[in-house]
PADO-162291 format. One line per 10 residues: their letters; for each residue x, y, z of C-alpha. Coordinates in pm, 1 decimal. Each point is the difference from the previous one (the first is absolute). Layout:
<pts>
A = X/Y/Z  ...
</pts>
This chain:
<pts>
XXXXXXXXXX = -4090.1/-1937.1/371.8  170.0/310.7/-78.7  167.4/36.5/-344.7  373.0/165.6/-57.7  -144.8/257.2/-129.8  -280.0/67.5/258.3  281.9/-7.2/280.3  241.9/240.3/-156.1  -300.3/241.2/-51.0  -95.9/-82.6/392.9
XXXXXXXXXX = 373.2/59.3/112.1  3.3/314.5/-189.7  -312.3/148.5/112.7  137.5/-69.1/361.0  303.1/160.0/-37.7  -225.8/285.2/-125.8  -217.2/3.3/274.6  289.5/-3.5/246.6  170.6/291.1/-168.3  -321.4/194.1/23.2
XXXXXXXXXX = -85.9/-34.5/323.0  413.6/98.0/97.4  -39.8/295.8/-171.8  -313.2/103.7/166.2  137.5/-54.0/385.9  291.4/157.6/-163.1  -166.5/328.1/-63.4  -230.2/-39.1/275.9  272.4/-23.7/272.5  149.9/295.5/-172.2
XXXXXXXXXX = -286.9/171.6/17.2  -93.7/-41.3/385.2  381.8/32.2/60.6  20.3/377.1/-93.5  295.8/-36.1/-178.2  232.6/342.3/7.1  -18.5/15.0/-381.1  -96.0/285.9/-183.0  -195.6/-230.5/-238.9  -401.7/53.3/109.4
XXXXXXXXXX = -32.4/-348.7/-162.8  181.4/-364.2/-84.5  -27.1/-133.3/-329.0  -75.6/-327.3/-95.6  364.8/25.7/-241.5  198.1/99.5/368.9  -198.7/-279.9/240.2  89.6/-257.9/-240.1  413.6/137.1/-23.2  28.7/-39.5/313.6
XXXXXXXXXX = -206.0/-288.3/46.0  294.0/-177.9/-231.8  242.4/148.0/207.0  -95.4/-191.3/267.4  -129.1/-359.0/-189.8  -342.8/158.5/64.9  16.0/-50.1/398.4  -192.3/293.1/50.7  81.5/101.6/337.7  358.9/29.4/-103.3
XXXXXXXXXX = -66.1/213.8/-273.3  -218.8/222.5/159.5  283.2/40.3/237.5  233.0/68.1/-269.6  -243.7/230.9/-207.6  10.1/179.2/381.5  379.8/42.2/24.8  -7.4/113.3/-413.3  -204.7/267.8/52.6  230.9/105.9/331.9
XXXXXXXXXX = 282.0/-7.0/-213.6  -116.5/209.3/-277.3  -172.6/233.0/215.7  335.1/67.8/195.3  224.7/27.4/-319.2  -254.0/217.1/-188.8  -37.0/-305.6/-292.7  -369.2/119.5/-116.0  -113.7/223.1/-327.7  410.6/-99.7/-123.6
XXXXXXXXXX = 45.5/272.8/-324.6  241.0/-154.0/-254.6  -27.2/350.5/-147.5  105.5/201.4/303.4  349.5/93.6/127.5  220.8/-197.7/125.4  -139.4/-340.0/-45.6  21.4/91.1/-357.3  345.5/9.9/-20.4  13.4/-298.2/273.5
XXXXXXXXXX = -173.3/-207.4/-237.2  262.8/74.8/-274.4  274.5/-110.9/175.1  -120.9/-361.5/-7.8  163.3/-70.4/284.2  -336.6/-203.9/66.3  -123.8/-207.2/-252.5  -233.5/-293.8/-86.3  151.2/-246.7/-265.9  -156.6/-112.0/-269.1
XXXXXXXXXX = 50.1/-373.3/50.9  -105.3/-226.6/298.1  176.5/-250.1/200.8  -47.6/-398.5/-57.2  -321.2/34.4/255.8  -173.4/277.7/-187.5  80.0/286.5/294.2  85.9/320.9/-140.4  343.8/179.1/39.5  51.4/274.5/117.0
XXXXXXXXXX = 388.8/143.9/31.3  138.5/356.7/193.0  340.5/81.5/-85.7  177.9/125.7/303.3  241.1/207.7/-203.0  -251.3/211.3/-159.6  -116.5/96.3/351.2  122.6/352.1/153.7  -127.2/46.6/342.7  99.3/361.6/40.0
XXXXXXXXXX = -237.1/61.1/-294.7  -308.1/-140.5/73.4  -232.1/-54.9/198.4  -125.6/-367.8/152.1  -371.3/137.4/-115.8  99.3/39.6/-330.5  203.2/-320.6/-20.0  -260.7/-202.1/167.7  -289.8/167.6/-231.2  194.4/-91.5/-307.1
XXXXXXXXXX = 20.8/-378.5/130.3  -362.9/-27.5/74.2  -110.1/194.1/-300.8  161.6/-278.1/-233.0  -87.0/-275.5/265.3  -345.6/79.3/-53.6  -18.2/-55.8/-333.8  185.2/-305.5/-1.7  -271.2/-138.7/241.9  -263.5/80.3/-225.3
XXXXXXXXXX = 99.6/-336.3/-199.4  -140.2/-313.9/152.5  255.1/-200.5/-35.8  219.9/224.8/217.3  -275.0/-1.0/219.7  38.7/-391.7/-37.6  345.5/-42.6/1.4  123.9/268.3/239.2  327.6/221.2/-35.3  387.8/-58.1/-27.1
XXXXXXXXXX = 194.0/307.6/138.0  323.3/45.1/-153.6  236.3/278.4/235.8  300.3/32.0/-249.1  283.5/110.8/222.3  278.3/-13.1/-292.8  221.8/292.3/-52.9  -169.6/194.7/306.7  144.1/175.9/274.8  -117.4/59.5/325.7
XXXXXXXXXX = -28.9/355.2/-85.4  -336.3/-159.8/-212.2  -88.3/-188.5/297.8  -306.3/115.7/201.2  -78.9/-188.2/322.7  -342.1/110.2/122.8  -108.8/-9.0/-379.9  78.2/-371.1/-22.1  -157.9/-16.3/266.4  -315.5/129.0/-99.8
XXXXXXXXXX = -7.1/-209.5/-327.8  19.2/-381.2/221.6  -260.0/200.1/168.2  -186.2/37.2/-261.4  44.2/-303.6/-192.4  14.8/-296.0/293.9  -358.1/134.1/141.5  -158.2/303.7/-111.1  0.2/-70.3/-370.4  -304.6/-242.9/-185.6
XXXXXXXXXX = 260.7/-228.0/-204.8  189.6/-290.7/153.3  354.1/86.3/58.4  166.3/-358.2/-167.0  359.5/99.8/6.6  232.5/301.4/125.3  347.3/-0.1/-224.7  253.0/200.7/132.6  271.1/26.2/-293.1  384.0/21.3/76.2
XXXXXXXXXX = -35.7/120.4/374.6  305.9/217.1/68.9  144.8/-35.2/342.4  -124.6/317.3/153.0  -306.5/-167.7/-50.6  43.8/-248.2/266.3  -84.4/164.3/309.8  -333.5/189.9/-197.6  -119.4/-356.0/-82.6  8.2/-170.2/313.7
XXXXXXXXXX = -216.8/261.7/125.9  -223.2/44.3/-300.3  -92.0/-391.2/-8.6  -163.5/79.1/414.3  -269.9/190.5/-222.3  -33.2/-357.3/-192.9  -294.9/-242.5/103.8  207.5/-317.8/74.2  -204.1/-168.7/-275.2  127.6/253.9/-245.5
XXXXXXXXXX = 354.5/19.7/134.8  23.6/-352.7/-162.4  -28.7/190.9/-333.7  255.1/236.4/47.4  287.0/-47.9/-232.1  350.3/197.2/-15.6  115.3/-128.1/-340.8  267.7/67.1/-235.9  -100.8/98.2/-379.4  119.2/-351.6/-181.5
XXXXXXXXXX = -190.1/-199.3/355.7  -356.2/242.6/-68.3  -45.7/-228.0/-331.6  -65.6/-292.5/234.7  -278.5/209.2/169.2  -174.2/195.7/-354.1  67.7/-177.0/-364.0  227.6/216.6/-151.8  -219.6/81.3/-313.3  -193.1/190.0/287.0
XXXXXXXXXX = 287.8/197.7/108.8  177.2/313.3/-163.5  295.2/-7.5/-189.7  266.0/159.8/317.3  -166.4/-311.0/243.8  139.4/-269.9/-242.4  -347.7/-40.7/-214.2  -125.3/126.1/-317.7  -302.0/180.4/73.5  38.9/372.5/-124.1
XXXXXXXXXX = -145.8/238.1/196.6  -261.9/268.7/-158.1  -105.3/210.3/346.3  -140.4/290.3/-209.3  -207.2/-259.8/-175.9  -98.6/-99.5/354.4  -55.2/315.9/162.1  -209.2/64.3/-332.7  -211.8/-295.4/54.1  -44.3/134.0/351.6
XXXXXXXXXX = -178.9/335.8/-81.3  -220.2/-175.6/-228.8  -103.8/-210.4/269.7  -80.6/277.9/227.0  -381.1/33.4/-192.4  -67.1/-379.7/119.5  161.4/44.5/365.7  -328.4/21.2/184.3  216.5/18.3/343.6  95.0/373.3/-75.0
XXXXXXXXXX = -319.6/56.2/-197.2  -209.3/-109.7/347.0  184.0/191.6/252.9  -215.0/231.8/45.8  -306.4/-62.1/-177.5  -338.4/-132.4/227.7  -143.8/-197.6/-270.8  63.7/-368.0/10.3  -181.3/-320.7/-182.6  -231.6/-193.9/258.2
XXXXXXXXXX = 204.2/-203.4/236.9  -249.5/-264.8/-98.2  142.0/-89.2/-372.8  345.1/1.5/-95.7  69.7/278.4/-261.1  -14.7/-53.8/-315.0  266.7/-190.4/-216.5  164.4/-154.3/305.7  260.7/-255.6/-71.0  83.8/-219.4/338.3
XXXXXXXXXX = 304.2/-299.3/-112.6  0.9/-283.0/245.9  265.1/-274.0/-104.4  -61.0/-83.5/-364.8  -345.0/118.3/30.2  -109.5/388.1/-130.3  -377.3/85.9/105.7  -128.0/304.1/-173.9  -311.3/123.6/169.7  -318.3/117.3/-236.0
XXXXXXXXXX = 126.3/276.7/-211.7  -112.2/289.0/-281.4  318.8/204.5/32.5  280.2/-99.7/-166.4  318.9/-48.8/248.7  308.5/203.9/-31.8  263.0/-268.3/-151.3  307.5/167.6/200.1  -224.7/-132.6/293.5  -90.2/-342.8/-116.4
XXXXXXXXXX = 358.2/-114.9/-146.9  40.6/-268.5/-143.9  -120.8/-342.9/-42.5  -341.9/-180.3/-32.4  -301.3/167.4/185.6  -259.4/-283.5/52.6  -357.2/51.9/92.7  -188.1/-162.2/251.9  -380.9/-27.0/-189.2  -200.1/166.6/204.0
XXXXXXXXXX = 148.0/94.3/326.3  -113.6/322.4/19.8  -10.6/243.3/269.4  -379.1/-109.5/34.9  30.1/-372.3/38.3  175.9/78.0/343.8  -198.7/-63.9/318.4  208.3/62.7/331.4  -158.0/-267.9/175.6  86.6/-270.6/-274.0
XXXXXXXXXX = 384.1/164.6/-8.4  271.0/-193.6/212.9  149.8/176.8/272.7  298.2/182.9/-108.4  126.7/92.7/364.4  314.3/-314.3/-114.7  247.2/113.5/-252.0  -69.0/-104.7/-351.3  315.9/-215.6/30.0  -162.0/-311.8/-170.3
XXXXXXXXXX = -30.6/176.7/-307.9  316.4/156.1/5.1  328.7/-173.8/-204.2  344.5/195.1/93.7  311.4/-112.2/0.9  181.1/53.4/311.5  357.2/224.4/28.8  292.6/-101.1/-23.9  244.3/-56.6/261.9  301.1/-118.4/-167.0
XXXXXXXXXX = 287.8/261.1/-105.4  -44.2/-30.1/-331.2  -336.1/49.0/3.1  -119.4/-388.9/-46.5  -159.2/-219.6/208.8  150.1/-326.3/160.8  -191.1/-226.5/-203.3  172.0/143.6/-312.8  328.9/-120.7/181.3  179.6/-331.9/-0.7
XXXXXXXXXX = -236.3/-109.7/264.4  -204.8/-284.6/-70.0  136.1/7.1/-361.2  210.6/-324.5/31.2  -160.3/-290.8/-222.6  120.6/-254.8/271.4  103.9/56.0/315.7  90.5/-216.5/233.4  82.1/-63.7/434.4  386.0/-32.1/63.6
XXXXXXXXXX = -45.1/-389.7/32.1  -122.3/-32.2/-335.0  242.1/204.7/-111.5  248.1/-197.1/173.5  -166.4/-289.4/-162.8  2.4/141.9/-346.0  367.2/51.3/18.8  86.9/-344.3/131.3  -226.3/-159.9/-261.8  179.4/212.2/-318.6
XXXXXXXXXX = 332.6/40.1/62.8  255.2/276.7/-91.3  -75.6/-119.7/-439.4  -413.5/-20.3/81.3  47.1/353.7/93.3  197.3/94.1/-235.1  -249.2/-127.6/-240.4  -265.8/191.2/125.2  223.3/298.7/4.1  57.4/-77.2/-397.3
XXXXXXXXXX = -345.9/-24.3/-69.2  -61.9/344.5/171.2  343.1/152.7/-203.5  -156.0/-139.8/-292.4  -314.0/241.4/-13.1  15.9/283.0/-252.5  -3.1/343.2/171.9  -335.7/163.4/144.1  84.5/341.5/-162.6  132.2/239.2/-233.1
XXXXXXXXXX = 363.0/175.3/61.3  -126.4/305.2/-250.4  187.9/250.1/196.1  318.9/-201.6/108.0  104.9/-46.9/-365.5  -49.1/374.9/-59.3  268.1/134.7/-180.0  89.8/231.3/266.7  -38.2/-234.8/262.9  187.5/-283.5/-130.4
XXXXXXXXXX = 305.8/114.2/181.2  -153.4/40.8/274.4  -41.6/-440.5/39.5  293.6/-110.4/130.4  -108.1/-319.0/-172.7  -113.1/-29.7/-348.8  -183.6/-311.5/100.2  -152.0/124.8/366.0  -296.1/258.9/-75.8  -230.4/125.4/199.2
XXXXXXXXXX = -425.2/-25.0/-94.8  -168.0/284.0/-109.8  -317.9/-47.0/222.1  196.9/-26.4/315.2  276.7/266.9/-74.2  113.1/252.9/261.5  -83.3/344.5/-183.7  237.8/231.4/104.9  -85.3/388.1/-51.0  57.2/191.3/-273.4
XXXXXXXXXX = 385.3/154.8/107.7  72.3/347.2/-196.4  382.8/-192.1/-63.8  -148.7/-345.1/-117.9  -352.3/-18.8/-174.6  -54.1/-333.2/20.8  -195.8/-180.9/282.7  184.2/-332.0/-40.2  199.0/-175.6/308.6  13.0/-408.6/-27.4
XXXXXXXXXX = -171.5/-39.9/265.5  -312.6/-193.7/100.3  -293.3/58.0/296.5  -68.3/-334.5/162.4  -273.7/-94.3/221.3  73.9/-156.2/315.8  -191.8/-228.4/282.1  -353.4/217.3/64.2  193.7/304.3/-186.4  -23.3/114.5/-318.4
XXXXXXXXXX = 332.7/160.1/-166.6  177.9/-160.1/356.1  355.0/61.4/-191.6  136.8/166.3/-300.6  217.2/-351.4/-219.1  292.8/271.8/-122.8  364.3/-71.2/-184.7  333.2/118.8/137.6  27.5/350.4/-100.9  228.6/46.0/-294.3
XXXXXXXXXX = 211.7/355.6/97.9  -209.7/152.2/-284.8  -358.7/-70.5/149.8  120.2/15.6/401.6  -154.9/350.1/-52.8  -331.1/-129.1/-103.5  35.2/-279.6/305.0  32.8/268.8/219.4  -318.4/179.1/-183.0  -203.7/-339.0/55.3
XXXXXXXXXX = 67.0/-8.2/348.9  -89.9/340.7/109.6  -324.8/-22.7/-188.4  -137.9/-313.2/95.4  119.9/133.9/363.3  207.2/-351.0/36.6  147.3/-47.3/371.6  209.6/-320.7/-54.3  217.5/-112.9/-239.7  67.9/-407.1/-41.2
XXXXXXXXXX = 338.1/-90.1/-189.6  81.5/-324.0/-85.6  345.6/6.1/-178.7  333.1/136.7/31.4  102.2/287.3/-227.5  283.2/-223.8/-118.6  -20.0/-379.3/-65.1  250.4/-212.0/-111.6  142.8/276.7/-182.1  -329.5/138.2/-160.7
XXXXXXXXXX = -200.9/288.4/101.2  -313.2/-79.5/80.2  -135.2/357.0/125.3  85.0/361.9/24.1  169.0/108.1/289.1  -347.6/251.1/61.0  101.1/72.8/350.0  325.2/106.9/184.9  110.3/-336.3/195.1  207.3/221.9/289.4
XXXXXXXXXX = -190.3/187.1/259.4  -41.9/360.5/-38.8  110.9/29.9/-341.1  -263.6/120.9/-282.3  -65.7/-16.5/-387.4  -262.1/167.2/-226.1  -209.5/-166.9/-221.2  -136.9/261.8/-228.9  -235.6/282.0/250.1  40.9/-263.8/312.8
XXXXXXXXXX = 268.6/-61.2/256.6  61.4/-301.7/160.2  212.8/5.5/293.6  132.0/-322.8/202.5  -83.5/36.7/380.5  123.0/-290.7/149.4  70.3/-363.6/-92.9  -75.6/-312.2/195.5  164.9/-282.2/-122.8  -93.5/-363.3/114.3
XXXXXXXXXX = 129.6/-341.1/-125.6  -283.3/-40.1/-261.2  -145.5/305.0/-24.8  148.3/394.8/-5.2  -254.1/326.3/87.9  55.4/341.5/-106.9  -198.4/271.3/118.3  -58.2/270.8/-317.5  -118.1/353.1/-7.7  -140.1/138.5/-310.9
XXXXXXXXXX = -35.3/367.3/-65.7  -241.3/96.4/-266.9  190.4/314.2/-177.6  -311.7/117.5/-140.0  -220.1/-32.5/275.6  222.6/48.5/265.3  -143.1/-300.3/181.8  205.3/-302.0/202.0  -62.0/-337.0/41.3  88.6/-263.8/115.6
XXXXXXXXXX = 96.5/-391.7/-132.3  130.4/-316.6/114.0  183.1/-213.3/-216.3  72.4/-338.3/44.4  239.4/-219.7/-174.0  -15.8/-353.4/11.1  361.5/-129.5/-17.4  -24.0/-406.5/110.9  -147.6/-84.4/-368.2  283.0/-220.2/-133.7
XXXXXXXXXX = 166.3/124.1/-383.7  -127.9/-328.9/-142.4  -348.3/-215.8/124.8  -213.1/102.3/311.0  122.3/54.0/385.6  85.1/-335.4/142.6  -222.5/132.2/278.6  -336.9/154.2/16.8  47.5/121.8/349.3  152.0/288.7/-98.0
XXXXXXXXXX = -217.8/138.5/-278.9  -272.7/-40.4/221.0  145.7/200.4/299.4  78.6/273.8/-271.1  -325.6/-27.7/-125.7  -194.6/28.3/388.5  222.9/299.8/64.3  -54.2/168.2/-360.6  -399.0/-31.4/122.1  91.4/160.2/383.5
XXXXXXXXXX = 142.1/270.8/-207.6  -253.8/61.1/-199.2  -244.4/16.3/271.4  187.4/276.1/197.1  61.5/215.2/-259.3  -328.7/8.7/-78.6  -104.1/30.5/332.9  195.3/324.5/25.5  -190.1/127.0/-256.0  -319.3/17.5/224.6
XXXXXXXXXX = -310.3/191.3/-178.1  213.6/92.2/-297.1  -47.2/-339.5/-127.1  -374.8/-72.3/-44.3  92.0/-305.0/-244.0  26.1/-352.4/36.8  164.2/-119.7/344.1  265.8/-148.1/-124.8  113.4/323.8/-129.9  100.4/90.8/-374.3
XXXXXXXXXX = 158.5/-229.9/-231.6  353.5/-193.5/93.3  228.0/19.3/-294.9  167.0/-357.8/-34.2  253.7/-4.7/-261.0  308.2/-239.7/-77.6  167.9/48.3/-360.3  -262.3/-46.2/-251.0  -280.7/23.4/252.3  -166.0/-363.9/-58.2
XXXXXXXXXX = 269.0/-296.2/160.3  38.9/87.1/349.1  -248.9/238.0/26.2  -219.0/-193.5/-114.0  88.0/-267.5/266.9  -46.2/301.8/265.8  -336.2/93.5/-71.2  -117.9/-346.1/-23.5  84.7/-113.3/316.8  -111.8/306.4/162.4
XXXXXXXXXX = -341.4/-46.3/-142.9  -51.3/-387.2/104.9  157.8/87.5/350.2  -221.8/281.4/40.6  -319.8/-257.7/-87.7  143.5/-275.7/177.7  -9.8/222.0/289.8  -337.3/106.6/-25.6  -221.0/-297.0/-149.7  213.3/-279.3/78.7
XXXXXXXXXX = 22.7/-67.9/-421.8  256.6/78.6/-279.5  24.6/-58.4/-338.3  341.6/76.8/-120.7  -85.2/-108.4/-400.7  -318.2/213.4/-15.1  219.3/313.7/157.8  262.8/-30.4/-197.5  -213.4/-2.7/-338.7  -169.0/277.6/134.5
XXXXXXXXXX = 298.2/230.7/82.6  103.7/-158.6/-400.1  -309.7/162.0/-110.5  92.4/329.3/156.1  412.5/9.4/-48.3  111.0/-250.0/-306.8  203.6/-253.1/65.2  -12.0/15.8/366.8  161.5/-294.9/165.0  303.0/-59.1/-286.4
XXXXXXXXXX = 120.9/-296.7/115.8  -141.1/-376.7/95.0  268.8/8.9/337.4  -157.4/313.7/130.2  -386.7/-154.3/-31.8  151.9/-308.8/180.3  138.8/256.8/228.8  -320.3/152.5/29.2  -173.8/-350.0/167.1  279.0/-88.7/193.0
XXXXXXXXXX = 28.3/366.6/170.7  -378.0/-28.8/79.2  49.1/-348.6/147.7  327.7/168.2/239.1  -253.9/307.7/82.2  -202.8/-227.9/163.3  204.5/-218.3/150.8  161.8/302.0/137.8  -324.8/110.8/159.9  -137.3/-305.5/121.2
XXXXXXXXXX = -227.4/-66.3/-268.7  180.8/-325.5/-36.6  90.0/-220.9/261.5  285.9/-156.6/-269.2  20.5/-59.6/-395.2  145.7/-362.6/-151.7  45.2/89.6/-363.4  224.9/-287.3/-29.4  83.6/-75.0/-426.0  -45.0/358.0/-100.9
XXXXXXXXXX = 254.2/27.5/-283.3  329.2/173.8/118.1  18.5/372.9/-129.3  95.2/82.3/-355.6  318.6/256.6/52.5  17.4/143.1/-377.9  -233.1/255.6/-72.0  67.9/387.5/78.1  -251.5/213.1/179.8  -41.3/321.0/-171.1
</pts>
């Protein structure tokens, strides 16, 4: 019987032995290949690179070292001088750089600044050279090599006088195939509208796979794709930036580069024995192959290096090694890319997250069995819990004013971070991201704007690129103002809201429901967009509609919506398919909206697995906007809406909830 120990050491030495024999086909391949390089020989260093590259399937990265070598060849990217003219003063301009910090995954970042760029004087050889100069040294740390790359293209404050087509083009060249480092994410940072047009055809160059990866963010959204410690100060993080440090960093590397150093030198270590100090990482597991030299730490990186005892270059026998022809897959761990907007996966949604759910018949059941005061109980018991947060920045001294509530705050850990305006230094809108059905950050839980932070409303929308707009009050109620009159209500009239204007299109009005059609002009940017707002006008001044009927038609046609517009967006959108966030607001945000959101959710789930579980959604959206759900009426509403939905669609055949308690008519929806 084999012991732990024995079987770790076994596992280990077969991972070895795998990774060996890669390397050798690797070079091999290359070798009988001809490759176009000007290299006379591959090292052991660049086999396993681009081995990594491609999870050590080593016909793929043979074909990838192949289309490498084209690349550089063709844009002159061998024997790069730091020293020489212009890519000295290329480097300098740090308009390419590789931060200091890593994203959540480990990949390294690396960030061009499109407003650094002049076209008209330089060169793409120059540009590119400076690129792979500083790639090159990034990839000389294994856990890059590991964890791949995360390419930040920061479009903010750029014109398209800085924008050069057939260089971008080169770059997604570069990176999505002829580069040894996976390519884990493509950011695209405040995307101007000229950019439209160049990005539809840019993403053809995109592998489908990859195309799932490409992101066109806004700066306060590009913290849900890289922590914000790990981005600079001007993206919304805190990371400083020390380039010259960097580019520093860089030349001393140059003495340990042995890709430049081997160009054109003959002399090569024996195919037959990896070179000396070779460190291969494979999962947790870090093999260091019999050494005497010491290994260059810039190389290595950090963490443990384990030892396997004894596999040596020596113990190998190629007719005891498995075949290595199969990718190395079962020894590779990676987590898979995102496809959701935000950057998150479904399964950190609502999805699956309810503690109970439950078939419309139970439900049904359920109801019938409580009663209007059983639920009303169980909606005590869920009032009753002490927040799931802190409201640091909501009681802010600057922001206080800001709440149109003293007592309705907004968390800290699931704030909407606006940018940092020149006018208005603080970040703060009460405002909340809430995941929907299969979503994550599905809507935006937001107040009525006050007509001091309808400016900053406006702000929130154009960054999180919102489409729709869900209101669920009047501006006026029984003689109180519940929101800011933040749009014009008469068609082709306009108002400014600090650098945007928003004019009025056209109105639709219906019996429960009215639709404006807005444009917003971006002063700064010069960019338009465009917004539909719809206000909900059948909820009743006091209780819940008499009717669910009509909430639930708004609600379908608030979804259509949603789906066009984002539709029309075609390959500009590369996010979640239900678009960007819908902003849902009522007067403090929680009541109504609340009651919006949840019934969206269990529809959407109710749809799709037959299941719902309207107390383990609403505790959830609680968890993510305070308070949610204000009053016991609307979570009765809640249950009794679901019940109508599917009567409506013929998920029930007909509903006896005879001795439910009449409705309560004396509480006020906020």
């Amino acid at each position: 019987m084999i012991e732990e120990g024995e079987e770790d050491n076994f596992c280990h030495k077969r991972i070895f032995h795998y990774v060996l024999k890669a390397v050798k086909q690797f070079i091999d391949l290359v070798n009988q290949i001809g490759s176009c390089s000007v290299r006379k020989n591959v090292s052991h260093t660049t086999a396993i690179k681009f081995l990594y590259a491609r999870k050590f399937d080593v016909p793929r990265a043979v074909s990838l070292y192949e289309q490498h070598e084209q690349i550089r060849l063709k844009e002159c990217l061998y024997n790069i001088d730091p020293d020489v003219e212009p890519l000295r003063s290329e480097l300098e301009t740090g308009k390419f750089t590789i931060l200091s910090a890593r994203d959540s995954s480990g990949a390294a970042i690396a960030l061009f600044t499109a407003n650094k760029h002049s076209p008209l004087c330089v060169t793409h050889t120059t540009t590119l050279q400076g690129i792979v100069y500083q790639l090159d040294v990034a990839l000389q740390n294994t856990e890059t090599q590991k964890a791949g790359l995360v390419f930040i293209y920061d479009m903010s404050g750029s014109k398209y006088s800085n924008f050069d087509y057939d260089l971008s083009q080169k770059i997604l060249t570069l990176l999505k195939g002829g580069y040894p480092a996976r390519l884990k994410k493509v950011l695209i940072v405040t995307a101007p509208l000229w950019f439209k047009a160049p990005f539809k055809i840019l993403r053809l160059f995109v592998r489908e796979k990859l195309r799932e990866r490409v992101f066109t963010v806004s700066v306060p959204t590009l913290s849900l794709h890289v922590p914000r410690q790990a981005l600079p100060r001007y993206l919304g993080g805190t990371l400083e930036i020390d380039h010259s440090t960097w580019l520093l960093h860089c030349y001393k590397s140059m003495t340990n580069r042995e890709d430049e150093l081997l160009a054109n030198i003959g002399h090569q270590p024996s195919s037959n024995n990896l070179q000396t100090g070779t460190i291969i990482t494979t999962n947790n597991t870090t093999i260091t192959t019999a050494t005497t030299t010491p290994v260059s730490t810039d190389f290595v990186g950090s963490g443990d290096q384990g030892v396997i005892d004894g596999a040596v270059v020596a113990e190998t026998n190629d007719n005891n090694l498995p075949d290595t022809t199969a990718p190395l897959s079962e020894f590779w761990s990676e987590n898979p890319p995102s496809s959701a907007s935000s950057g998150f996966s479904d399964d950190d949604s609502l999805a699956g997250a309810e503690g109970d759910p439950k078939t419309i018949e139970q439900i049904v059941q359920m109801v019938k069995e409580r009663g209007r005061q059983g639920l009303f109980k169980e909606y005590a018991d869920i009032r009753s819990r002490a927040p799931e947060g802190t409201f640091i920045h909501a009681k802010m001294r600057n922001n206080l004013t800001k709440n149109r509530y003293t007592d309705v705050l907004c968390y800290d850990h699931s704030r909407v971070v606006l940018s940092q305006d020149t006018e208005d230094l603080s970040d703060y809108i009460n405002a909340n991201f809430v995941d929907g059905y299969k979503q994550k950050n599905a809507y935006i839980s937001t107040q009525g704007p006050l007509p001091k932070t309808s400016h900053d409303f406006w702000r929130m929308i154009w960054e999180q690129h919102c489409l729709v707009i869900v209101m669920t009050t009047r501006v006026l109620e029984r003689g109180r103002v519940k929101c800011g009159q933040y749009w014009e209500p008469a068609e082709e009239s306009s108002s400014e809201f600090g650098h945007f204007h928003v004019r009025t299109i056209s109105i639709e009005s219906n019996e429960d429901y009215t639709v404006a059609s807005l444009e917003i002009k971006n002063f700064k940017t010069e960019e338009i967009r465009n917004v539909s707002h719809w206000q909900f006008t059948s909820w009743p001044d006091y209780g819940v509609p008499s009717s669910a009927l009509a909430m639930l038609n708004f609600l379908q046609k608030v979804r259509d919506k949603q789906a066009q517009m984002v539709k029309s967006l075609g390959d500009t959108w590369a996010g979640h398919p239900r678009g960007p966030p819908i902003v849902v607001h009522c007067s403090a945000g929680i009541g109504r909206t609340g009651t919006f959101i949840t019934l969206d959710i269990c529809i959407s789930r109710l749809e799709d697995v037959g299941t719902a579980d309207i107390r383990g959604t609403v505790e959830k959206i609680r968890s993510q906007r305070a308070y949610s759900i204000q009053m016991p009426d609307q979570y009765v509403f809640c249950h009794l809406a679901l019940i109508e939905y599917a009567l409506s669609r013929g998920m029930l055949q007909s509903v006896d909830l005879e001795g439910f308690d009449d409705r309560d008519d004396d509480s006020d929806l906020i």
